[in-house]
Each structure stands twice: as C-alpha cells, then as structure tokens.
Backbone as CSV, one residue per row, in Angstrom:
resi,resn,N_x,N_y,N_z,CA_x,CA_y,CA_z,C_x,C_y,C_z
1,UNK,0.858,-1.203,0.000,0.000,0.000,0.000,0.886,1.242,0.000
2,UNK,0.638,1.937,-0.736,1.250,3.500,-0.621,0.759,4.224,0.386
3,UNK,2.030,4.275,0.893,1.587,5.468,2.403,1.221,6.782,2.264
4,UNK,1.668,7.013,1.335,1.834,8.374,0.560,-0.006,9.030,0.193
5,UNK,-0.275,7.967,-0.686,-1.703,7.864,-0.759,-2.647,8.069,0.424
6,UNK,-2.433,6.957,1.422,-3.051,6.739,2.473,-2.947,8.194,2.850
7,UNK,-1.790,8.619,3.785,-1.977,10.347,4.164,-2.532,11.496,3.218
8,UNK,-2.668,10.916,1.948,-3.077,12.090,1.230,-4.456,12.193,1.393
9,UNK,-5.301,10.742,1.482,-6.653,10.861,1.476,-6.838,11.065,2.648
10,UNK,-6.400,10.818,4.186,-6.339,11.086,5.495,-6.506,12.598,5.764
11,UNK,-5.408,13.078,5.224,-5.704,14.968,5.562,-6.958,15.106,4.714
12,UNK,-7.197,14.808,3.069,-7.970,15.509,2.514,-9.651,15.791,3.901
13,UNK,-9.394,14.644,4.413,-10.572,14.151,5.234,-10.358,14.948,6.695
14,UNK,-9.544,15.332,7.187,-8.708,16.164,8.353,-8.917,17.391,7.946
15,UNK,-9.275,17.821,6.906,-9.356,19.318,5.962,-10.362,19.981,6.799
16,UNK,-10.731,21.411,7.342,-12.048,21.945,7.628,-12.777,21.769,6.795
17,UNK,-12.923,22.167,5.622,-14.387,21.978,4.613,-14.456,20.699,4.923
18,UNK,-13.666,19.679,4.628,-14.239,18.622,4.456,-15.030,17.521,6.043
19,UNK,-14.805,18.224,6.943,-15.467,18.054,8.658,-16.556,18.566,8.221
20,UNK,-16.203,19.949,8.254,-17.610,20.768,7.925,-18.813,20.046,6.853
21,UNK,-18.502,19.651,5.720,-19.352,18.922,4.774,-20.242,17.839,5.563
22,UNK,-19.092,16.320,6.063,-19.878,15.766,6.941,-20.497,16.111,8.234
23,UNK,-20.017,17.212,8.781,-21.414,17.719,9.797,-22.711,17.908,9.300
24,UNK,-22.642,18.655,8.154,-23.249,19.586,7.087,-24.477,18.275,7.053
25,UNK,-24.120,17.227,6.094,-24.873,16.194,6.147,-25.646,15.352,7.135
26,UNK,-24.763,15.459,8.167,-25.262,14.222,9.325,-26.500,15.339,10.201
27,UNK,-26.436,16.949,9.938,-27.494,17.826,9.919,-28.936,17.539,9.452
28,UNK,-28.625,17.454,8.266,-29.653,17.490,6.674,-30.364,16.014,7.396
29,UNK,-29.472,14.912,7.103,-29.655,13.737,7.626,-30.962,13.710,8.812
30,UNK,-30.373,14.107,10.280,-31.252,14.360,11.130,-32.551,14.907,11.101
31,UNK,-32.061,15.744,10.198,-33.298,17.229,9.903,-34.487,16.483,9.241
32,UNK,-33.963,15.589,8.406,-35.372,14.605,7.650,-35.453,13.938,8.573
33,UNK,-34.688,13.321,9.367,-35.857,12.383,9.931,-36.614,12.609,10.794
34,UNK,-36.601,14.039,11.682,-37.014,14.301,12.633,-38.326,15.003,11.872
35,UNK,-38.046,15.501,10.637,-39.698,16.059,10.199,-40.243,15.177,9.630
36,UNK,-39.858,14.017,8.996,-40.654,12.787,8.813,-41.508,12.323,10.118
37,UNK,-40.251,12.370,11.285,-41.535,12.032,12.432,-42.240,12.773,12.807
38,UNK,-42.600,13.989,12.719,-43.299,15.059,13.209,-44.359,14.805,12.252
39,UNK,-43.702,14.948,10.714,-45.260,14.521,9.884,-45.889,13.232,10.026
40,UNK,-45.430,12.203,10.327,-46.123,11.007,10.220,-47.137,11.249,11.493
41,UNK,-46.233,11.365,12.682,-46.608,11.393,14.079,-48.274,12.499,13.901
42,UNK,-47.984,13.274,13.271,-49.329,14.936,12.971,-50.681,14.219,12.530
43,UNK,-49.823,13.933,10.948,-51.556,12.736,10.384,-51.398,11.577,10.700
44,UNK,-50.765,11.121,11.673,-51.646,9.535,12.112,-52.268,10.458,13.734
45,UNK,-52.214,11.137,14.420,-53.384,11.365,14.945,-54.837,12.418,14.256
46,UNK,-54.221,12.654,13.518,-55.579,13.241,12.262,-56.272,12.274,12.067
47,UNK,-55.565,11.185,11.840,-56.191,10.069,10.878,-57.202,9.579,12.392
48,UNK,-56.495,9.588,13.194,-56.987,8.651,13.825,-58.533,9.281,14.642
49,UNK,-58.300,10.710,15.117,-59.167,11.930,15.506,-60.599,11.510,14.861
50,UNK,-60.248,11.645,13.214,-60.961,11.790,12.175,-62.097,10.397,11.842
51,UNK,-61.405,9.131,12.726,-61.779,8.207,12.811,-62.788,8.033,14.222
52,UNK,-62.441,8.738,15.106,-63.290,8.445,16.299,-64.624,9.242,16.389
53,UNK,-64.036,10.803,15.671,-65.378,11.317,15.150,-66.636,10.821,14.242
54,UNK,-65.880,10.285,13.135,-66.881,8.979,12.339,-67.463,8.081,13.169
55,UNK,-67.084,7.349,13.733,-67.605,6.207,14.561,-68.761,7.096,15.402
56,UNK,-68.191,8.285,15.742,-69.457,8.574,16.633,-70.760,9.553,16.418
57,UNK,-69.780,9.904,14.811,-71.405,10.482,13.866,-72.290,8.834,13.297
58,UNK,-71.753,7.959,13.248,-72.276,6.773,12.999,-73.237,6.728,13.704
59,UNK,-72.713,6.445,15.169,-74.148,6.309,16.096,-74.982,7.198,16.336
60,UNK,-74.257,8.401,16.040,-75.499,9.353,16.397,-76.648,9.410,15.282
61,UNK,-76.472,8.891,13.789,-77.176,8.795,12.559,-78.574,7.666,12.932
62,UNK,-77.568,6.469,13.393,-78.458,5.453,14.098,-79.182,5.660,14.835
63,UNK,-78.926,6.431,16.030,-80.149,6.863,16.801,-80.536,8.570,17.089
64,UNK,-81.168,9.108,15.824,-81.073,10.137,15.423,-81.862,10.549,16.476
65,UNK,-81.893,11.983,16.942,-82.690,12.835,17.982,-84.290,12.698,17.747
66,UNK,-84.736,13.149,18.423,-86.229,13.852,18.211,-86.708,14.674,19.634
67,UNK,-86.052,16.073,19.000,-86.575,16.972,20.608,-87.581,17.147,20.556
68,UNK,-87.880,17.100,22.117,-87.357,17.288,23.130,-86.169,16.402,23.480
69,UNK,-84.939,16.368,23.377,-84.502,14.965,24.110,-83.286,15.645,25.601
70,UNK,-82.503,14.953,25.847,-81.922,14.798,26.784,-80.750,13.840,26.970
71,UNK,-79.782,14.318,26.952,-78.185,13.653,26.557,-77.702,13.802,28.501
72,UNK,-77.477,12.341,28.398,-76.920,12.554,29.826,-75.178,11.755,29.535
73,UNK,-74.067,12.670,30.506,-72.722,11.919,30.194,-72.420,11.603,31.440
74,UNK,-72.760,10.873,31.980,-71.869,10.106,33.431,-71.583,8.651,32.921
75,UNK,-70.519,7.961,33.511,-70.230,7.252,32.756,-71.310,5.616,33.584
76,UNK,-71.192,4.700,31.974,-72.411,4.249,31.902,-73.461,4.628,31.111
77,UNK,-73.412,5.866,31.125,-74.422,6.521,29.729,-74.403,5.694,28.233
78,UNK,-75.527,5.201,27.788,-75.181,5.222,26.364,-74.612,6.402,25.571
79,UNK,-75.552,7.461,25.753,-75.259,8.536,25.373,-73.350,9.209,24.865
80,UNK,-72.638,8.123,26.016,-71.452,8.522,25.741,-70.754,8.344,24.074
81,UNK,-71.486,7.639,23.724,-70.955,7.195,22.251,-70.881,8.099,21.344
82,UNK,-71.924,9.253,21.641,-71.735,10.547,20.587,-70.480,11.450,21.022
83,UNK,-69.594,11.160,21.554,-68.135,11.983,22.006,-67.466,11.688,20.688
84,UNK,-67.158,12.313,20.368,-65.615,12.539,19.802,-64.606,12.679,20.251
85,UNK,-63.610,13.444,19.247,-62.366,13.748,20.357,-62.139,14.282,21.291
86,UNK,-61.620,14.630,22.393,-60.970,15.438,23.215,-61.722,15.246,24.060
87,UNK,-61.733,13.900,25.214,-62.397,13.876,26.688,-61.952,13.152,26.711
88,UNK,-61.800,13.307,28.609,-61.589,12.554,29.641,-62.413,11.259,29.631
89,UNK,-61.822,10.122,30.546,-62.624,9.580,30.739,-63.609,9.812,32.020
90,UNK,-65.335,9.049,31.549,-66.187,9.692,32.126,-66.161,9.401,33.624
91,UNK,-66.715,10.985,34.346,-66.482,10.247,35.944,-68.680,9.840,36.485
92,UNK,-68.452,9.554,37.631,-69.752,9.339,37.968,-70.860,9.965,37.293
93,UNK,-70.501,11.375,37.406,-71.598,12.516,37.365,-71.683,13.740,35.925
94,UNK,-70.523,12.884,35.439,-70.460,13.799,33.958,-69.048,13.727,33.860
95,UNK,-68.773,14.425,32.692,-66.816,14.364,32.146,-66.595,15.501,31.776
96,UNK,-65.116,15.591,31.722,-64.067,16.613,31.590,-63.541,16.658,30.034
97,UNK,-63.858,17.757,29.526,-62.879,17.720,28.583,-61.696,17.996,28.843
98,UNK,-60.841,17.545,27.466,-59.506,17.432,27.965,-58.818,17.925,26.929
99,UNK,-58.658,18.110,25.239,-57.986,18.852,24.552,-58.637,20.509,24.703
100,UNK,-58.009,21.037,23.602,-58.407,22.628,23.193,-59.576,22.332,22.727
101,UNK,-59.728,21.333,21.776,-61.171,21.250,21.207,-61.633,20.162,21.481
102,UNK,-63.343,19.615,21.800,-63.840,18.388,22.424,-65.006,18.836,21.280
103,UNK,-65.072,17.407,20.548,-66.315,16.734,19.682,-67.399,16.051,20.574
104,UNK,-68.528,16.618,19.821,-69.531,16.002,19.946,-70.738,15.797,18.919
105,UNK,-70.871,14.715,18.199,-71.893,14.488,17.685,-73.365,14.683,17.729
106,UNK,-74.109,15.160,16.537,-75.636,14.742,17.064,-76.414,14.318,15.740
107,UNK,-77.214,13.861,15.445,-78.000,13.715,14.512,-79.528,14.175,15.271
108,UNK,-80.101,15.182,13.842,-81.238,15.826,14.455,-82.101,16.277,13.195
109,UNK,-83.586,16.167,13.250,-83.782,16.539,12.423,-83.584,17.565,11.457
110,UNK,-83.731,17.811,10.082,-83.269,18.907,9.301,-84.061,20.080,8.963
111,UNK,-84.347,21.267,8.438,-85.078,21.847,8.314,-85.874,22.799,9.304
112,UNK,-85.219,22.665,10.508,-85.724,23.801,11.478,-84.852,23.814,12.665
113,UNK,-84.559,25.150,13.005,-84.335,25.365,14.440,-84.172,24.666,15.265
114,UNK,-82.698,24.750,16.420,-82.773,23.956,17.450,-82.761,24.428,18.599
115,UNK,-82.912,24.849,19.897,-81.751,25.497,20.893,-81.477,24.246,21.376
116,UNK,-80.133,24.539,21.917,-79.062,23.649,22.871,-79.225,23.992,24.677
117,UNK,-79.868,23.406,25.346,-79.910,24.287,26.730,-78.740,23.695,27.407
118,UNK,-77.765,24.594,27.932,-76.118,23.820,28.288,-76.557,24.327,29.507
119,UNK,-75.586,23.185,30.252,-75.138,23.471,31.695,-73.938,23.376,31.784
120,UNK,-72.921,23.919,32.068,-71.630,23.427,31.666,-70.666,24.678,33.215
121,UNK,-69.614,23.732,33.399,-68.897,24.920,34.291,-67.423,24.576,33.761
122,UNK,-66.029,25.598,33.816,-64.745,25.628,33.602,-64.017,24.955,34.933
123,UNK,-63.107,24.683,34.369,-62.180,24.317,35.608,-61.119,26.301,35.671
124,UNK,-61.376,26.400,36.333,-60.161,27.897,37.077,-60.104,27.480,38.253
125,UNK,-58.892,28.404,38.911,-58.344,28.594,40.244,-57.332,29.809,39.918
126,UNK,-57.022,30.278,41.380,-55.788,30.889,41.636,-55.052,30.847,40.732
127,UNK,-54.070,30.335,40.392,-53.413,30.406,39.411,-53.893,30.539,37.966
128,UNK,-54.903,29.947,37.867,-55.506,29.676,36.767,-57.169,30.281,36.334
129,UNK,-57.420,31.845,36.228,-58.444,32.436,37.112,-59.510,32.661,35.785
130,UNK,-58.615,32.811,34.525,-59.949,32.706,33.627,-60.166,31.698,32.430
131,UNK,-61.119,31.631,31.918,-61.024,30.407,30.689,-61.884,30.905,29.761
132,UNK,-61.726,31.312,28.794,-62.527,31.426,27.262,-63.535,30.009,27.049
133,UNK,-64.453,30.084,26.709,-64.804,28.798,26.154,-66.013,29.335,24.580
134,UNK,-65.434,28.487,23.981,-66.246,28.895,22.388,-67.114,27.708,22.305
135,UNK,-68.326,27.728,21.479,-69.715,26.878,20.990,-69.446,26.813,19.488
136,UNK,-68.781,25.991,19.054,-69.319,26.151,17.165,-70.294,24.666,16.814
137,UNK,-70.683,25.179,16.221,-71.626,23.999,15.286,-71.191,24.088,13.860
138,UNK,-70.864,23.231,13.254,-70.385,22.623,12.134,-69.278,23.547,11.606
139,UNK,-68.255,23.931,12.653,-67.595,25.473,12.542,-67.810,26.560,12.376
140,UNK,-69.036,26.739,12.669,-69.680,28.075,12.802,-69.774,28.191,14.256
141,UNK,-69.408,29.885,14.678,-69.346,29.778,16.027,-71.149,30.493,16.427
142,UNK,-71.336,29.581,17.447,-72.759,30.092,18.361,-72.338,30.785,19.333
143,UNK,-71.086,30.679,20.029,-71.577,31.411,21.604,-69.922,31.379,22.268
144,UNK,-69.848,32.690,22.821,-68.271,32.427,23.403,-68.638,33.448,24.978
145,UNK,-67.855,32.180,25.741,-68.183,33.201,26.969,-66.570,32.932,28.097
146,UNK,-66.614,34.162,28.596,-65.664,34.236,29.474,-65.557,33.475,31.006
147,UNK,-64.999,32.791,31.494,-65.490,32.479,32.941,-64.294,32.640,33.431
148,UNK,-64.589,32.561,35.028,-63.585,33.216,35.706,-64.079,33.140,37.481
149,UNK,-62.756,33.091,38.532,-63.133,32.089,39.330,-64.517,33.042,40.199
150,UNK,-65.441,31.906,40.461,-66.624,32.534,41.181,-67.564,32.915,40.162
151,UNK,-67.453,32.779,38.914,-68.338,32.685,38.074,-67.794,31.799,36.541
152,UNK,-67.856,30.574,36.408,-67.619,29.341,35.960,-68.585,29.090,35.533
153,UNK,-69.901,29.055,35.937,-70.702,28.732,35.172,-71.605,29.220,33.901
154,UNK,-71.871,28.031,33.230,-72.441,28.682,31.404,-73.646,27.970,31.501
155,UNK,-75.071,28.672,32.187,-75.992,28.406,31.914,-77.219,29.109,30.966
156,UNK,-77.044,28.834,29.791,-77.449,29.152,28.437,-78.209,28.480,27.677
157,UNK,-79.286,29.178,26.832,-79.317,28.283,25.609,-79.484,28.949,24.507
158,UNK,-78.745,28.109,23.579,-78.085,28.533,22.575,-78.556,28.028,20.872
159,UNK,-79.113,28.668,20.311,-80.181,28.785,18.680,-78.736,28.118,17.798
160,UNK,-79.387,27.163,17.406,-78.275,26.235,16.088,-79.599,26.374,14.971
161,UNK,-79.487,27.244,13.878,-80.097,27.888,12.847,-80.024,26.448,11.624
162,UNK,-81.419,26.561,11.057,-81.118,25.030,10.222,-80.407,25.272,9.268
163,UNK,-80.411,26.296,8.515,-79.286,26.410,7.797,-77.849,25.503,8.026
164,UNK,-77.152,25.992,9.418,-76.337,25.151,9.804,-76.378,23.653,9.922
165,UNK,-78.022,23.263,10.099,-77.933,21.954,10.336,-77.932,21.126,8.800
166,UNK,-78.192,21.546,8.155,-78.581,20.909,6.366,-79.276,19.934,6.848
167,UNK,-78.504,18.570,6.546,-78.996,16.997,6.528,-79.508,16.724,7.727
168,UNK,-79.103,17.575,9.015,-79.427,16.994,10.211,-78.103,16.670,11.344
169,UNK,-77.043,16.570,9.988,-75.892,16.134,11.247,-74.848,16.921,11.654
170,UNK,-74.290,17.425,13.091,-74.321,17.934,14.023,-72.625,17.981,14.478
171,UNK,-71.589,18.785,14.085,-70.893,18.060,14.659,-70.427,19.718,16.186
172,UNK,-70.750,19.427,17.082,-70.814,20.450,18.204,-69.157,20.479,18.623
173,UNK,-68.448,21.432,18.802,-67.437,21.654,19.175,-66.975,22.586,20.507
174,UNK,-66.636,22.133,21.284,-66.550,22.717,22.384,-64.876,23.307,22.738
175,UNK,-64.734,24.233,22.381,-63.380,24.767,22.325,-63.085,26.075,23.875
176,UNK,-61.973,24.909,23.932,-61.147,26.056,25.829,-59.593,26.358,25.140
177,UNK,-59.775,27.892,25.848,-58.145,28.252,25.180,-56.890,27.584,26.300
178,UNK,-57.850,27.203,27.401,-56.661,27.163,28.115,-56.715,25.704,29.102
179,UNK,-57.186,24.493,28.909,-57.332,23.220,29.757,-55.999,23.508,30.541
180,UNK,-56.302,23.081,31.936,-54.951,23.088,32.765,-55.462,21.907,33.774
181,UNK,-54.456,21.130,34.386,-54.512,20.227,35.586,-54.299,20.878,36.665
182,UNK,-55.292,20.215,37.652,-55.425,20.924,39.118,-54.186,20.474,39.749
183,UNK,-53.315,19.860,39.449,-52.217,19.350,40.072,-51.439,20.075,39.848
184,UNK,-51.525,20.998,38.220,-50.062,21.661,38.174,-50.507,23.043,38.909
185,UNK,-51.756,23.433,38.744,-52.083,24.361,39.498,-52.252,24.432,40.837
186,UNK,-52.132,23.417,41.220,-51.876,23.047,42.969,-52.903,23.174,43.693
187,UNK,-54.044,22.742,43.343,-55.248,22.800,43.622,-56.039,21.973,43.840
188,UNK,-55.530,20.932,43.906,-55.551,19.330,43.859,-55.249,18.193,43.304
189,UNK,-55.325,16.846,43.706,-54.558,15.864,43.300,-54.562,15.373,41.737
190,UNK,-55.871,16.179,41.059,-56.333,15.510,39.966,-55.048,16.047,38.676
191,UNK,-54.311,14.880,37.728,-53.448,15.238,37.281,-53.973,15.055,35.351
192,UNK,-55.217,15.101,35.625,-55.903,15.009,34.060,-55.812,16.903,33.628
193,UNK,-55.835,17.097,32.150,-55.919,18.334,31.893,-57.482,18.870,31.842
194,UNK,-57.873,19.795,32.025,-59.058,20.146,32.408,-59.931,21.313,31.693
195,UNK,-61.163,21.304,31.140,-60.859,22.601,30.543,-63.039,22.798,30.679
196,UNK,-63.791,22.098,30.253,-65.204,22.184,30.505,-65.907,20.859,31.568
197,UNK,-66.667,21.239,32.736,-67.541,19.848,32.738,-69.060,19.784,32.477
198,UNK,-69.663,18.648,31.909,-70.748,18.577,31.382,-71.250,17.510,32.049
199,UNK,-72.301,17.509,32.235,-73.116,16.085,32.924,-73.989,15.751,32.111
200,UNK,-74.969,17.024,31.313,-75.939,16.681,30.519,-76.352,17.956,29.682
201,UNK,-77.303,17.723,28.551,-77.120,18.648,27.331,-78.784,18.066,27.074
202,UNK,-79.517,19.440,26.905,-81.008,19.167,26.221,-80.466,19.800,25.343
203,UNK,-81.328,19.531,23.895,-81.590,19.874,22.473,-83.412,19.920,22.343
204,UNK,-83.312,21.110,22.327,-85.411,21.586,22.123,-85.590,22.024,20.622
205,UNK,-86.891,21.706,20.349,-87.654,22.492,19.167,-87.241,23.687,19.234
206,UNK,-86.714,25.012,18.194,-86.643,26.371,18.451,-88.041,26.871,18.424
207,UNK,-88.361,27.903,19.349,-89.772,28.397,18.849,-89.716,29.217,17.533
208,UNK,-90.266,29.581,16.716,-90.784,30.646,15.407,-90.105,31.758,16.349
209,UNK,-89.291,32.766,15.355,-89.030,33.724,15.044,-90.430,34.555,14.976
C-alpha cells in the first residue's frame, strides 16, 4: 500500500471543509428524519381523531334525535358514544374535557331550528383564574363566553339555525383556550388536563321567530 496515498486521502478528510461537509450532512440527515416524524406522528393522529369522530357520527345517525330529548354523560351513559375527540374519561356525574377542542356528535332533524340548553362549568383557580370557552356547530361559532373564578358557570341556551344543520348532522365543538390540571395548578390531586364539565345537554324544538 502506498503510504503516501493513504496520508493524502487522510488529511484531505482532516481538511475543515471537508469536517464541515460531513457535519453539514449528518445535519440534513437528522433534519429529515425528525420532520418525517413530526409529519407522520401529525396525520396519524388526524387520521386517527378523524376516525373516532366517524364512529361517533355513525351512532349518532343510528339513533337520530327527536326533541325534546336529553343527553346525559356520566359514565355508563349510552349517550357517551356521541363523544368525539378530546375527553376525559367519564367520571360518575359527567366528564371533563380534555384537549383545546372536544367533539360532539348529534343527529337531528333537518329543516328547522334547534336550541341547545347547556349546563356546563370551567375548571379555574388561583393560578388559573380565567377560561374562554367557544360553541361552534359545524364550525360556525354560536356562543363564546368568558369564565372566571366565582363565576364558571355557562348556563345558556343557545339557537343552532337550520341552515347550519342541512342533513341533520351535528358536529358540536366545544373549544377552551386554556385546559390546565389541578395538580399543576396546585389545587388538587387531579393530574388530568381540564378545561369544561358537562353532565348533561337538552336539544329543544326552536320556537318561530
């Protein structure tokens, strides 16, 4: 073997540019794979979101409304099946949402007026003293209200226009800017993120305009 050779290709490789190049790469390198996982990781919970919402416009098609009715969520409920994404699991007396945005299905008749009569309260505290919470129906927003501690509660009801409803089906979105755990807020042991609770939801005939 030529030694001569050998050291020549040795420095070329000892060279700054040529360190620099393979950093350069083993960069680029990283850089894809880490946004490959970010994209795969993004739409397989899309995919999957997108899938639990189906399943639960399914059932709600199957057992379509007829208000007066009455949606109760403690767990045990049938009723629970019209959830979509973003909740807790259910406790005795009703559930917690738990992303920024929480699905809920409905199937209802088409062609007229609904109101929604909500009962609903935020999780705040001390640390954590106010919470936005938005109403859209089929991404159209109905109703946004502020809460804040000592007044948490959203007792409302709220006109879903048939327009919005077309066919009948319903997809209700319950959006918090800010879910927080009472644990990190030190407010108690509960270490789920927290953001609306609901126990139960009427859907009425609207009266005539």
């Amino acid at each position: 073997m030529d030694t001569r050779q050998v050291d020549h290709d040795l420095g070329l490789w000892q060279s700054p540019w040529r360190r620099w190049l393979l950093l350069a790469s083993m960069l680029v390198l990283g850089s894809g794979y880490i946004a490959a996982f970010v994209f795969f990781r993004t739409h397989s919970e899309d995919f999957v979101a997108r899938q639990i919402d189906a399943r639960a416009l399914d059932y709600a098609c199957a057992n379509r409304l007829s208000p007066p009715a009455e949606l109760r969520f403690a767990s045990g409920s049938a009723d629970l099946a019209l959830l979509g994404t973003g909740w807790n699991q259910a406790d005795t007396d009703g559930l917690w949402s738990r992303d920024a945005d929480a699905s809920l299905m409905l199937c209802a008749p088409a062609g007229r007026d609904l109101l929604l009569d909500l009962r609903l309260h935020s999780f705040v505290a001390r640390r954590h003293p106010a919470v936005d919470v938005t109403l859209l129906a089929n991404g159209t927003m109905l109703g946004q209200w502020r809460t804040r501690v000592g007044q948490n509660r959203i007792d409302e009801q709220v006109r879903i226009p048939a327009t919005l409803i077309g066919d009948g089906r319903i997809k209700l979105t319950f959006r918090v800017d800010t879910p927080a755990s009472p644990r990190v807020m030190r407010t108690g042991p509960d270490m789920r993120r927290l953001g609306i609770f609901v126990s139960q939801l009427k859907i009425l005939p609207a009266p005539e305009r």
